[in-house]
gemmi code that builds the backbone of each chain (N, CA, C; Angstrom):
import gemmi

chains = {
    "A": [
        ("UNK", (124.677, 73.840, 88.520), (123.582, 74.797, 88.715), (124.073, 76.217, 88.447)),
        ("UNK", (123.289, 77.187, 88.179), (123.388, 78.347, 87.241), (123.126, 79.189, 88.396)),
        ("UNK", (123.825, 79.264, 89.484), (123.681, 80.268, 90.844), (124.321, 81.352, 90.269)),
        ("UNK", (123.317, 82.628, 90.261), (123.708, 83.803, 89.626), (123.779, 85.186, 90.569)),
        ("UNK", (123.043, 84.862, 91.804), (122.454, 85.573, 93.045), (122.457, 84.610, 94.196)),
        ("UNK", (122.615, 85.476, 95.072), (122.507, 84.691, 96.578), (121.877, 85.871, 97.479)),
        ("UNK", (121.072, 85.537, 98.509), (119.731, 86.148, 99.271), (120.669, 85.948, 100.723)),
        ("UNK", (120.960, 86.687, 101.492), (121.140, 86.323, 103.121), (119.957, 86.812, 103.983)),
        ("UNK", (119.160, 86.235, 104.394), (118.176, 86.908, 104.973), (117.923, 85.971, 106.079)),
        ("UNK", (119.501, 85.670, 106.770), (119.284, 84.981, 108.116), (119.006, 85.898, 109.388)),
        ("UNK", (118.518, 85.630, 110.590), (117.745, 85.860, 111.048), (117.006, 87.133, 110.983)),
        ("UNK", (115.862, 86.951, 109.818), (114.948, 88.016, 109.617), (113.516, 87.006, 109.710)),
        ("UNK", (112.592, 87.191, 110.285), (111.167, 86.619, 109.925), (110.778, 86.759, 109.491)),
        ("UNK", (109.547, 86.028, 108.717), (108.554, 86.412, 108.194), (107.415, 87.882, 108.254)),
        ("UNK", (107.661, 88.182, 107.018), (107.261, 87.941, 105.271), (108.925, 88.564, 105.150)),
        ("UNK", (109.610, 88.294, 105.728), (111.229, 89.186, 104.922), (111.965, 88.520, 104.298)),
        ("UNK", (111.946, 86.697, 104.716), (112.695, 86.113, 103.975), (111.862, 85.851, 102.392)),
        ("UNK", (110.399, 86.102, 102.471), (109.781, 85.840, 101.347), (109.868, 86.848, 100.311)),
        ("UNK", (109.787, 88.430, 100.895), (109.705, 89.081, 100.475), (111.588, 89.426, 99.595)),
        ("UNK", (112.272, 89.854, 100.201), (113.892, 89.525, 99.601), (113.970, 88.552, 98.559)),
        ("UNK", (113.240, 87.421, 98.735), (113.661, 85.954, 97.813), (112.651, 86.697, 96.355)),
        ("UNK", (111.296, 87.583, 96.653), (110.817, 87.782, 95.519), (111.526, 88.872, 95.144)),
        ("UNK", (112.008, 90.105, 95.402), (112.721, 90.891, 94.936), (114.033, 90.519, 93.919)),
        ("UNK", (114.575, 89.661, 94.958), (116.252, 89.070, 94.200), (115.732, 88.053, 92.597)),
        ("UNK", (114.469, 87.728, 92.814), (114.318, 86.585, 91.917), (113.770, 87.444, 90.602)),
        ("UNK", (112.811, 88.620, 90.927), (112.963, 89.709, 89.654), (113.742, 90.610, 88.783)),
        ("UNK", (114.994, 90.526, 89.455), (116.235, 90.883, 88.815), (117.089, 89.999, 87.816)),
        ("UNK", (116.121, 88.491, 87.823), (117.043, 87.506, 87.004), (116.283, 87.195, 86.238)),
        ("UNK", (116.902, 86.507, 85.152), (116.210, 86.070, 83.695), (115.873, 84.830, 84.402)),
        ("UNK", (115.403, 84.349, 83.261), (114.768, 82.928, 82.797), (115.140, 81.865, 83.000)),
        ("UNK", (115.409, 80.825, 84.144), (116.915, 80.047, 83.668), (117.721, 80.014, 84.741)),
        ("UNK", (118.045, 81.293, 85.287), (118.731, 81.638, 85.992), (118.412, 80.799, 87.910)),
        ("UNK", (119.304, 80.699, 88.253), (119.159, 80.258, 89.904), (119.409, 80.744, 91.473)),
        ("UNK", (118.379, 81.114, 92.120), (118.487, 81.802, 93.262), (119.117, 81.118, 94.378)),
        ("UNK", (119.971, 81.614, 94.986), (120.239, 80.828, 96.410), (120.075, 81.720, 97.697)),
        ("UNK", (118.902, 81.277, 98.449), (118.664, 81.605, 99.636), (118.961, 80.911, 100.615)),
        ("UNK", (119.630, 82.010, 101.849), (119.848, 81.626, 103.041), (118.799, 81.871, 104.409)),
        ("UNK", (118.418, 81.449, 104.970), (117.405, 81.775, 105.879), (117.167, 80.716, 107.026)),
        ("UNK", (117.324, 81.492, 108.340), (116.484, 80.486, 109.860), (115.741, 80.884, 109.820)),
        ("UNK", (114.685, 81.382, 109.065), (113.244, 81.317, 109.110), (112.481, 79.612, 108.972)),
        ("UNK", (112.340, 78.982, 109.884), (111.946, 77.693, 109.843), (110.498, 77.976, 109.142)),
        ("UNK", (109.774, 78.607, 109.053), (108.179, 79.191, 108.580), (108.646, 78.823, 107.076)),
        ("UNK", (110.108, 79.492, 106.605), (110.106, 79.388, 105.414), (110.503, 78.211, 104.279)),
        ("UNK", (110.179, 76.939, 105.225), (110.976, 75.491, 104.737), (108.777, 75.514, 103.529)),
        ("UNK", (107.891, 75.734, 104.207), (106.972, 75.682, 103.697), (106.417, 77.037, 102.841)),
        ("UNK", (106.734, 78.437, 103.586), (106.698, 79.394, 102.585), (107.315, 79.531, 101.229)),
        ("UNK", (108.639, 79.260, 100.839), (109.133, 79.683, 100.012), (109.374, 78.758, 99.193)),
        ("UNK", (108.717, 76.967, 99.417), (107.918, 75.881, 98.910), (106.521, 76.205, 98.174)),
        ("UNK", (106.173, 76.703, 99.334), (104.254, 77.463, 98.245), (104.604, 78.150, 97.213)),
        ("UNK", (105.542, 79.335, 97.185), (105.083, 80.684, 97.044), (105.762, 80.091, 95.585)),
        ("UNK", (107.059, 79.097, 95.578), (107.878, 78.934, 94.373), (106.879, 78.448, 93.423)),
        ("UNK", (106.051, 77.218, 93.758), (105.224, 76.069, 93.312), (103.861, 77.393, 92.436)),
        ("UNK", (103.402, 78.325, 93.274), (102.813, 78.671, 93.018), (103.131, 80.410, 91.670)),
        ("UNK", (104.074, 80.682, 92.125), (104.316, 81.648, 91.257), (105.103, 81.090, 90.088)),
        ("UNK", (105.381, 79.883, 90.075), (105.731, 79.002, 88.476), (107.233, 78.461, 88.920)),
        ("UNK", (108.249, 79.068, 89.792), (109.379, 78.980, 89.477), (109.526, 77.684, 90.075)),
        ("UNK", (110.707, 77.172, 90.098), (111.596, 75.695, 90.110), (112.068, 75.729, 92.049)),
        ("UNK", (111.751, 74.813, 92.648), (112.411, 74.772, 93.875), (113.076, 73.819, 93.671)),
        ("UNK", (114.673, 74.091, 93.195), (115.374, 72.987, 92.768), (115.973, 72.398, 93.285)),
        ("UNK", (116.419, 72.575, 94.735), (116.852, 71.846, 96.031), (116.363, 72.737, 97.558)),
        ("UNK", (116.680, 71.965, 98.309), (116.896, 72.541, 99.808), (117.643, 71.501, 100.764)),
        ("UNK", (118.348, 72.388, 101.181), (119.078, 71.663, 102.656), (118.903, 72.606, 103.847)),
        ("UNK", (119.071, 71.642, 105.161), (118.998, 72.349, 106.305), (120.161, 71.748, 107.132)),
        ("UNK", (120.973, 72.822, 107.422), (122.363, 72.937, 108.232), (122.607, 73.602, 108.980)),
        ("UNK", (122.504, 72.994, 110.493), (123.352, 73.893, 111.872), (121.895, 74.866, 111.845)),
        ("UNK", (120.523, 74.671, 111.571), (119.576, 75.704, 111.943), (119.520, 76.462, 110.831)),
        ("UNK", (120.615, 76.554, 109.702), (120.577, 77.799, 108.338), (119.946, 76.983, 107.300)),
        ("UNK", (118.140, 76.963, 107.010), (118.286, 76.517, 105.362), (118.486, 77.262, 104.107)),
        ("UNK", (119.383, 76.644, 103.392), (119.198, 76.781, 101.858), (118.639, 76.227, 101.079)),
        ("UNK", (117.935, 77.744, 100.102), (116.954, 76.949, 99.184), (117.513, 77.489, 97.937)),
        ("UNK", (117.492, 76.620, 97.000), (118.299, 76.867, 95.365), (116.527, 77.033, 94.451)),
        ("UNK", (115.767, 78.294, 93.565), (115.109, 78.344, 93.006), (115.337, 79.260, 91.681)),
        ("UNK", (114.978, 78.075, 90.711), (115.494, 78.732, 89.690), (113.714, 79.576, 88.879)),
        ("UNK", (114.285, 80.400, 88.050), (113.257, 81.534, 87.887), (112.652, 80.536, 86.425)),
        ("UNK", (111.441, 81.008, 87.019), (110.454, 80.699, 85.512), (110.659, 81.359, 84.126)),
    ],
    "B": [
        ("UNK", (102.894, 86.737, 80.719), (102.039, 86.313, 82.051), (100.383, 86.425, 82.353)),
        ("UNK", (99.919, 85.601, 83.018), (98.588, 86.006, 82.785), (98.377, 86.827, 83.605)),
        ("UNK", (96.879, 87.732, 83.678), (96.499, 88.781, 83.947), (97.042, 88.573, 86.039)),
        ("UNK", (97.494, 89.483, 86.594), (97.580, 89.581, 87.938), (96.429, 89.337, 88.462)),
        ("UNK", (96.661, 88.398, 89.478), (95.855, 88.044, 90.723), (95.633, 89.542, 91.647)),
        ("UNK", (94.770, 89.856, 92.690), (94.522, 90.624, 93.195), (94.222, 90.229, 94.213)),
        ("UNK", (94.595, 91.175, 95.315), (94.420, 90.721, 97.060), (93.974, 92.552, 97.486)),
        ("UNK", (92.547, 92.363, 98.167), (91.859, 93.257, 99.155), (92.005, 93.211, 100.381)),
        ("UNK", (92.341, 94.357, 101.484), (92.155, 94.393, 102.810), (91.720, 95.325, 103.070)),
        ("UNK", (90.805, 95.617, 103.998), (89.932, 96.371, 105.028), (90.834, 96.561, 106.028)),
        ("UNK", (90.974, 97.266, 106.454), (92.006, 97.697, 107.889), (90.776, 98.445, 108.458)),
        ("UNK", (89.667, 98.065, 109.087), (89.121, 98.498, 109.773), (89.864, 99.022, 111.130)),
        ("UNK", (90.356, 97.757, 112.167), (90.776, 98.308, 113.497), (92.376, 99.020, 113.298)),
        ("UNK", (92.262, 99.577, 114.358), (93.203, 100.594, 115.280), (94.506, 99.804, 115.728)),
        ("UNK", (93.850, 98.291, 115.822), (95.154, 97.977, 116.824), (96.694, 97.433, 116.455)),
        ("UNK", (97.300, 97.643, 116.815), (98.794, 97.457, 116.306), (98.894, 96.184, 115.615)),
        ("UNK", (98.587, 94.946, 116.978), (98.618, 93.346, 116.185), (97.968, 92.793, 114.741)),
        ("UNK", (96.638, 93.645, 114.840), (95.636, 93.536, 114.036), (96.535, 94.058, 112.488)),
        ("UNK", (96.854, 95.333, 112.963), (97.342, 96.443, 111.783), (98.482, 95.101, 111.073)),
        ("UNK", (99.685, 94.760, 112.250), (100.805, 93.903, 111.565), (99.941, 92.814, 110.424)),
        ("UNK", (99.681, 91.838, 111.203), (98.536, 91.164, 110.519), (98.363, 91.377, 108.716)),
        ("UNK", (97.459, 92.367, 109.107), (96.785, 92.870, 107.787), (98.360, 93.400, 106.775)),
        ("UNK", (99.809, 94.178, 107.187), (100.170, 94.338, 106.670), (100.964, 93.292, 106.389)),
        ("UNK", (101.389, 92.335, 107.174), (102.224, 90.782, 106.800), (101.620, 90.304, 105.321)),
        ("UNK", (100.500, 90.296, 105.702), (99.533, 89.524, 104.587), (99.715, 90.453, 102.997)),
        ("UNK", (99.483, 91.646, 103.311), (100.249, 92.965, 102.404), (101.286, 92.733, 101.601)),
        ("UNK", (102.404, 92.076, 102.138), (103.403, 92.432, 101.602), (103.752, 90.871, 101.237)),
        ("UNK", (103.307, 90.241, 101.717), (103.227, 88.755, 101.337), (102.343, 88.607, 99.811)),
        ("UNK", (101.216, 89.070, 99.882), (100.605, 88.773, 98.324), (101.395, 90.044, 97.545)),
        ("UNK", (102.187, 90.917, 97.891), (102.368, 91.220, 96.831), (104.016, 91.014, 96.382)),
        ("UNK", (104.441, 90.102, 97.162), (105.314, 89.016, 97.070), (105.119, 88.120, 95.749)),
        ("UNK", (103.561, 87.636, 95.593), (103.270, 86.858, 95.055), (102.676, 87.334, 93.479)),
        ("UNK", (103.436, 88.864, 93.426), (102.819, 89.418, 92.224), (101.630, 89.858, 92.237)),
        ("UNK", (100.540, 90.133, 93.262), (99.300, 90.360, 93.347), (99.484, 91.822, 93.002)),
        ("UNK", (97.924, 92.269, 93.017), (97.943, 93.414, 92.937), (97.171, 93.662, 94.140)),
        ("UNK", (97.889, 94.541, 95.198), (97.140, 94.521, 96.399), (96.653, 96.293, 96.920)),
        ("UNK", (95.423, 95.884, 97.694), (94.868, 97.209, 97.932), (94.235, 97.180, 99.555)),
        ("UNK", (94.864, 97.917, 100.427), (94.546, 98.167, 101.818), (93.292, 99.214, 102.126)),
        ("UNK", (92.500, 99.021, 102.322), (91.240, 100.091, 102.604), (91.255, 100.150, 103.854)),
        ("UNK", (91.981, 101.710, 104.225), (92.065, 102.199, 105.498), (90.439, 102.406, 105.989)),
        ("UNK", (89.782, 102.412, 107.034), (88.866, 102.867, 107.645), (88.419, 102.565, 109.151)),
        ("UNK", (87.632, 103.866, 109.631), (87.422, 104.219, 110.957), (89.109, 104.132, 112.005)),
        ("UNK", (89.073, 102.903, 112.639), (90.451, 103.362, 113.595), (91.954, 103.008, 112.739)),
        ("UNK", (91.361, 102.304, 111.531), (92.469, 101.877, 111.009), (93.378, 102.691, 109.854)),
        ("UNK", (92.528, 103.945, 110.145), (93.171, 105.545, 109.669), (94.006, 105.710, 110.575)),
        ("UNK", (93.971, 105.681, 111.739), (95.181, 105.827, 112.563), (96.440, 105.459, 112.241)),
        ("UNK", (96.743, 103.975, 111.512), (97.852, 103.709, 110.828), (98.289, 104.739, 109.897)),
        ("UNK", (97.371, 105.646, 109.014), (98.170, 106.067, 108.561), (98.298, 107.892, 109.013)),
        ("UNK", (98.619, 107.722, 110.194), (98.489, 109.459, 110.548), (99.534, 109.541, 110.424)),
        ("UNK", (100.269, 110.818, 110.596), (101.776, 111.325, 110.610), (102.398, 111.003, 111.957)),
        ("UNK", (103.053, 111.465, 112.489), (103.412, 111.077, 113.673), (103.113, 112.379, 114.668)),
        ("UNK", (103.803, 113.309, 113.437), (103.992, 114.761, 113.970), (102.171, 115.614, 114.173)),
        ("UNK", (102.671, 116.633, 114.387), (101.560, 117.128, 115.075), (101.298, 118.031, 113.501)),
        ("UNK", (100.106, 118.207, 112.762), (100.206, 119.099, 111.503), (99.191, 120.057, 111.871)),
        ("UNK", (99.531, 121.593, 111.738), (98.590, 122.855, 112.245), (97.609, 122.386, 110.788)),
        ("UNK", (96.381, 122.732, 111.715), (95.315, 122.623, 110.556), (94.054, 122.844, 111.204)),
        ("UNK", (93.240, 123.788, 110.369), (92.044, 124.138, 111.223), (91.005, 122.872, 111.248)),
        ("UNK", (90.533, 123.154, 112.561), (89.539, 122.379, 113.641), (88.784, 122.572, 114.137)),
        ("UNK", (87.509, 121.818, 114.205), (86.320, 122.369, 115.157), (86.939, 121.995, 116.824)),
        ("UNK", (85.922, 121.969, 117.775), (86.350, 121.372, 118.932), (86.296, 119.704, 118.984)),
        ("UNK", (85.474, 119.151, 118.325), (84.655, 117.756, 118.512), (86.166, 117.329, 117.032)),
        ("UNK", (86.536, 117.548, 116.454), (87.507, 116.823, 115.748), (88.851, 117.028, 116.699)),
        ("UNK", (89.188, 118.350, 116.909), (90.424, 118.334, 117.810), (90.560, 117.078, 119.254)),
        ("UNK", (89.090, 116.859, 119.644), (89.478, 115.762, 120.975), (89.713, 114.515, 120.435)),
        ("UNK", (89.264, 114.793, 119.046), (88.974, 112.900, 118.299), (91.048, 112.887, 118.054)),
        ("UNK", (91.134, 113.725, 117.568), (92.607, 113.955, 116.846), (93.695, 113.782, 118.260)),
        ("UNK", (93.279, 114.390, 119.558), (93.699, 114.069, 121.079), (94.126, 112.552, 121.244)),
        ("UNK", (92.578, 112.130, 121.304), (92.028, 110.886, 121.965), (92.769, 109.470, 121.395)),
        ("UNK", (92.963, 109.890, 119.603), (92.975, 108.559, 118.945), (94.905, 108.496, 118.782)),
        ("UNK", (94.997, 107.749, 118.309), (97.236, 107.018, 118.326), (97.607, 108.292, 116.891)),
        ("UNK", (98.412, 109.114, 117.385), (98.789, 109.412, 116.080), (100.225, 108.557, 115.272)),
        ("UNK", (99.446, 107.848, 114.518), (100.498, 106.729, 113.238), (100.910, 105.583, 114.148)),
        ("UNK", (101.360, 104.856, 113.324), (101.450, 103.315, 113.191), (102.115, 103.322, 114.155)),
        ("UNK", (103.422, 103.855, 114.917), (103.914, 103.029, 116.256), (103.123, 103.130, 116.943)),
        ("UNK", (102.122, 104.138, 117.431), (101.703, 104.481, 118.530), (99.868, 103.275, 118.692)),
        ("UNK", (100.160, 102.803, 117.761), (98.745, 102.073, 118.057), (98.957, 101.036, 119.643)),
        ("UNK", (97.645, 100.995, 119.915), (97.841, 99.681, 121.040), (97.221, 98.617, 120.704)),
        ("UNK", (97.338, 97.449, 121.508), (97.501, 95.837, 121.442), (95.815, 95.648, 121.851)),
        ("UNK", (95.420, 94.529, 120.786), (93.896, 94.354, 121.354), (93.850, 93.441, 122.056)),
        ("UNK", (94.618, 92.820, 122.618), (94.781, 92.103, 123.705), (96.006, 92.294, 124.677)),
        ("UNK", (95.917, 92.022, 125.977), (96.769, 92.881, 126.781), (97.778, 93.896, 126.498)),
        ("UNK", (96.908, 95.108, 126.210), (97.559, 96.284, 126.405), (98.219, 96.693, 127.529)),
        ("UNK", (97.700, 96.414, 128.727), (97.883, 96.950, 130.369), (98.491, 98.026, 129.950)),
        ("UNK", (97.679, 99.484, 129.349), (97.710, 100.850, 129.698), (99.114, 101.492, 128.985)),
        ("UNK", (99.265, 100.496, 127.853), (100.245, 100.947, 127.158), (102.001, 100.599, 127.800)),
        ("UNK", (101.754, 99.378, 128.568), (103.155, 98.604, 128.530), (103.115, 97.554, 128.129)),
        ("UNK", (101.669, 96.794, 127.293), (101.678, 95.616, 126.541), (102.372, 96.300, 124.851)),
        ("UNK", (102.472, 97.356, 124.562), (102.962, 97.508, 123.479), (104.420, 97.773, 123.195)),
        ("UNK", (104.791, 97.726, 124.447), (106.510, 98.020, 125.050), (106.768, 96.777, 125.122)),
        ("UNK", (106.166, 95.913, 125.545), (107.050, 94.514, 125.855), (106.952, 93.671, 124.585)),
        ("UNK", (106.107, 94.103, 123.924), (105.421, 93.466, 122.138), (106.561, 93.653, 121.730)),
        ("UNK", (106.988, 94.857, 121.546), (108.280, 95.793, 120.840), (109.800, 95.150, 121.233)),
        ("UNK", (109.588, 94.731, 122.436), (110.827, 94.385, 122.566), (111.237, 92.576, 121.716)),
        ("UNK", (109.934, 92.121, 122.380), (110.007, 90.517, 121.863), (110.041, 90.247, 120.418)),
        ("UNK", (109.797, 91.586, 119.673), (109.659, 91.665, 118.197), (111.114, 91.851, 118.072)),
        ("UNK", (111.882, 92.782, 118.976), (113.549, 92.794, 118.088), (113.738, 91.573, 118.803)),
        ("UNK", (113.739, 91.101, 119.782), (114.503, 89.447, 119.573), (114.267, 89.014, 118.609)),
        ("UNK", (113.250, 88.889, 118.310), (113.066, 87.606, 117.074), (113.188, 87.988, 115.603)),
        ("UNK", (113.691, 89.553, 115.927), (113.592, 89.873, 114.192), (112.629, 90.307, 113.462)),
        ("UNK", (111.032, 90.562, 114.381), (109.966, 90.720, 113.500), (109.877, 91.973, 112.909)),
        ("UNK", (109.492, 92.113, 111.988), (109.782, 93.995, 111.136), (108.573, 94.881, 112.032)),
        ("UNK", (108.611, 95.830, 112.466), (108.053, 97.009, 113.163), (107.023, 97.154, 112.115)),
        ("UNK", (105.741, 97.551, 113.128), (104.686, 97.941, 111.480), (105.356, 98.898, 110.895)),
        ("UNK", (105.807, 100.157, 111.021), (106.292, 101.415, 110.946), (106.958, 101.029, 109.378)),
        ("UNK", (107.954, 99.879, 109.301), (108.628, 99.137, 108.433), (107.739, 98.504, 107.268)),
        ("UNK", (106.818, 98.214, 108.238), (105.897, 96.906, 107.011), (105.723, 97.778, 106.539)),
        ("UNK", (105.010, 98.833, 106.629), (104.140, 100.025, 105.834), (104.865, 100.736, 104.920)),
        ("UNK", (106.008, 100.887, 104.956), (107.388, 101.701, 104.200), (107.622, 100.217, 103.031)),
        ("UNK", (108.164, 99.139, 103.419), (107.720, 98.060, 102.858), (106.690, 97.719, 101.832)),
        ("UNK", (105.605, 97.906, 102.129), (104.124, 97.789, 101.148), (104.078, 98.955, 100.384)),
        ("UNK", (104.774, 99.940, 100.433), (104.467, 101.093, 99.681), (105.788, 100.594, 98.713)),
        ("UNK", (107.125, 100.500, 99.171), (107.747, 100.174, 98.242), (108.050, 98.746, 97.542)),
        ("UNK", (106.533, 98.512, 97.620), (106.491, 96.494, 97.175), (105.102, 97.066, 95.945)),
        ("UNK", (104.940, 98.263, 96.123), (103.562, 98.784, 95.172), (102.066, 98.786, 95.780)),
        ("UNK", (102.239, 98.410, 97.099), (101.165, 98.240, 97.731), (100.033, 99.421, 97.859)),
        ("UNK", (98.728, 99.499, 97.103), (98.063, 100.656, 97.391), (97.477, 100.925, 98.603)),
        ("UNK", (97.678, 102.218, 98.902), (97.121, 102.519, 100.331), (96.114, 103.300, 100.334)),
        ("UNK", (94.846, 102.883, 100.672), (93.519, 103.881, 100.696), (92.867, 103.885, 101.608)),
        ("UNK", (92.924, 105.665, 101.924), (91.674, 105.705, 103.502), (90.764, 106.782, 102.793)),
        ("UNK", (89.629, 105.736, 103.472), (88.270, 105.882, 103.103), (88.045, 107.392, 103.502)),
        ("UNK", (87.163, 108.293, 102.808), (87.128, 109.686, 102.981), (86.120, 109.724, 103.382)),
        ("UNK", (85.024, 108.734, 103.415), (83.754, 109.032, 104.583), (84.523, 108.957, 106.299)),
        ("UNK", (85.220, 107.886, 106.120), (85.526, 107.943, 107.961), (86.643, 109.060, 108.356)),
        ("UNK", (87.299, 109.745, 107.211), (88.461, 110.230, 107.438), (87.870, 111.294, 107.859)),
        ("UNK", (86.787, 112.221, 106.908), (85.817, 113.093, 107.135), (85.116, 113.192, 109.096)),
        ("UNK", (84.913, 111.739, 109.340), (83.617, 111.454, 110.088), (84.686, 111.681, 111.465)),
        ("UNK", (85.848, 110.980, 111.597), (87.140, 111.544, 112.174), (87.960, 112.633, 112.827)),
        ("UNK", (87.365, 113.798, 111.593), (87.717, 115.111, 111.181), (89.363, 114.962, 111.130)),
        ("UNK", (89.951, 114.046, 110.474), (90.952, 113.985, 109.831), (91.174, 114.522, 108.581)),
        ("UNK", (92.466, 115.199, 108.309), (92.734, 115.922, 107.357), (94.225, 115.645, 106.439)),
        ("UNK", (94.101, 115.745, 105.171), (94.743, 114.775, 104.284), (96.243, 114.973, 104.911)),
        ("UNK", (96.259, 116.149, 105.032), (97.363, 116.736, 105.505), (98.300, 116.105, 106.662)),
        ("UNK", (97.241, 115.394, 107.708), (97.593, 114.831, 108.509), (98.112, 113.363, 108.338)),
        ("UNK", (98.083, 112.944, 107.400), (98.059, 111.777, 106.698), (99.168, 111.286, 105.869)),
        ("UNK", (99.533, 110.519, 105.951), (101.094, 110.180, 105.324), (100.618, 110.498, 103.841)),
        ("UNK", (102.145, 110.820, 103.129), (101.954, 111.200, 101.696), (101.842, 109.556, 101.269)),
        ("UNK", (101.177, 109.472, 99.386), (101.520, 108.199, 98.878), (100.589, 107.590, 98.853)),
        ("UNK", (99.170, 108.187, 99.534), (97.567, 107.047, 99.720), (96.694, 107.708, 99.157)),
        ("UNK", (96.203, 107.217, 98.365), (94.282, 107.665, 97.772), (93.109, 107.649, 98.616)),
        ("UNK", (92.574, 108.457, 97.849), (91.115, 108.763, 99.015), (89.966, 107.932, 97.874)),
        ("UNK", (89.239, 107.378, 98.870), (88.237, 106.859, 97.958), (87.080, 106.583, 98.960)),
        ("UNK", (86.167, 105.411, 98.282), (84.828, 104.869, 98.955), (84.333, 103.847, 98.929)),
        ("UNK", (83.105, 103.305, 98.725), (82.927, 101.943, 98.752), (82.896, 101.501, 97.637)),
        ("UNK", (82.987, 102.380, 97.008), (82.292, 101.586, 95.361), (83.620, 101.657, 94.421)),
        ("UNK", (85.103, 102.441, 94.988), (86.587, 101.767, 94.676), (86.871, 100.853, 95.165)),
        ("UNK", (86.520, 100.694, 96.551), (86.911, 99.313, 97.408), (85.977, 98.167, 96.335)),
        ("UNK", (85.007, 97.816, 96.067), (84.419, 96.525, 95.441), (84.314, 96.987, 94.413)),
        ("UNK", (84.986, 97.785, 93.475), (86.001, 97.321, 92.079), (86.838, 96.625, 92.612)),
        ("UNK", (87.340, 97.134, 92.988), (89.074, 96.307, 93.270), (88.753, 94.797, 94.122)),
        ("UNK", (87.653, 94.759, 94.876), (87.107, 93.347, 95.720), (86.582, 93.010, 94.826)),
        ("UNK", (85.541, 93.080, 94.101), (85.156, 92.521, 93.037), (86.027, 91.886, 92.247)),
        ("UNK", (87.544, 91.893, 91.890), (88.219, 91.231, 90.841), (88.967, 90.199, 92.098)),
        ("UNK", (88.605, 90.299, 93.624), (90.052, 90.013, 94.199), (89.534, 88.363, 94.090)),
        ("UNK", (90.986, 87.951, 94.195), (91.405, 86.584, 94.668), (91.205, 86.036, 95.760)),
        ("UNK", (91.964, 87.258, 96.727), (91.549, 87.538, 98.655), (91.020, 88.509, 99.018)),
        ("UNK", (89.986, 88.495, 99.736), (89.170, 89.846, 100.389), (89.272, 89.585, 101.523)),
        ("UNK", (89.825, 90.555, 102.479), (89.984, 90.311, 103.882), (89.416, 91.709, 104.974)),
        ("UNK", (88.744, 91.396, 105.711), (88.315, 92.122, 106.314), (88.790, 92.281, 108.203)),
        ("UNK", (89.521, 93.332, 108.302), (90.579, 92.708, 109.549), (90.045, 93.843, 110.402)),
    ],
}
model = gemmi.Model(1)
for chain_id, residues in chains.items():
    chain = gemmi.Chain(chain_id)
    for i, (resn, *xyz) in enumerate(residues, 1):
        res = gemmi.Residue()
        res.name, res.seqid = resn, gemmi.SeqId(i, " ")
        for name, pos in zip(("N", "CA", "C"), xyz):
            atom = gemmi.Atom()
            atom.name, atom.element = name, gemmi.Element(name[0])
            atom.pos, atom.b_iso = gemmi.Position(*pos), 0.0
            res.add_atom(atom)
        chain.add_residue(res)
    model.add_chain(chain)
structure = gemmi.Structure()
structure.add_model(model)
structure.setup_entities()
């Protein structure tokens, strides 16, 4: 995987982990792969919608010790 | 890309929860690439007052309104248990446990996410609020900018 950026936006709530994940993800090309960190549990389904819906790739997720990571690669 | 989606809000009320609310949702569609537009009006001009006190001439009947009402976004209160202005102290605190962003933040946030900010110049007028008093960075407009911009929206929200 083409991890080019990484997001820490553990314990911040909502809209911050959404909002960071869209910022970091406009700085990258095409192709390219985001890795976010976040205990925002809100965001196992936010940053599922928001990917699905703004085109990009939710190309994995895991959840560990309370921290998920989500790998989304940019449209 | 195709043409941007668009998201409308009305910030009618005054109250802090209400205000977060409306700005969560703010900064969330424009998360989503929207093009988003907040229509300040009646108490929900209060969000955007200054904090500070700005000399500016006044009749008597605007100076008690300018007294009476929260000047800017911390100072709003809770539309549900306020108890006299220590429901917004204990809000505040349970918000830094958990991390939640201060409106004060969201609003600094939505402006630098592109978020447009507009208070209505009939209520701002009706108020006797003055631009001056008013955070820099927001347009004055009316009803018939608000439904252009509702007219194309995706979301119209009225809070």
């Amino acid at each position: 995987m083409n991890v080019v950026k990484t997001v820490d936006a553990k314990g911040l709530s909502c809209p911050m982990s959404l909002v960071k994940t869209k910022k970091a993800i406009d700085e990258l090309t095409s192709g390219q792969v985001l890795e976010v960190h976040t205990t925002d549990k809100g965001a196992k389904n936010d940053l599922a919608a928001w990917a699905k819906v703004s085109g990009h790739k939710l190309v994995d997720m895991k959840e560990e010790n309370g921290v998920l990571t989500f790998w989304i690669e940019k449209a | 890309m195709t043409e941007k989606k668009r998201t409308t809000i009305i910030l009618f009320s005054g109250d802090y929860d209400k205000a977060m609310a409306a700005y969560i949702i703010a900064n969330g569609a424009a998360a989503y690439d929207h093009e988003v537009t907040i229509f300040h009006t009646f108490w929900g001009l209060n969000a955007l007052r200054k904090e500070e006190q700005v000399p500016v001439q006044k009749g008597f009947l605007e100076k008690m309104f300018a007294k009476m009402m929260p000047r800017g976004a911390d100072k709003l209160g809770l539309s549900r248990m306020h108890f006299a202005g220590i429901g917004p102290k204990l809000i505040k605190q349970v918000m830094k446990k958990h991390n939640a962003m201060p409106l004060p933040q969201l609003i600094d946030m939505a402006k630098e996410q592109g978020v447009k900010l507009v208070a209505c110049q009939m209520t701002v007028d009706l108020l006797g609020l003055k631009q001056e008093e008013l955070i820099d960075g927001i347009e004055f407009a009316g009803v018939a900018a608000y439904l252009a911009d509702a007219s194309e929206g995706n979301v119209n929200l009225f809070i």
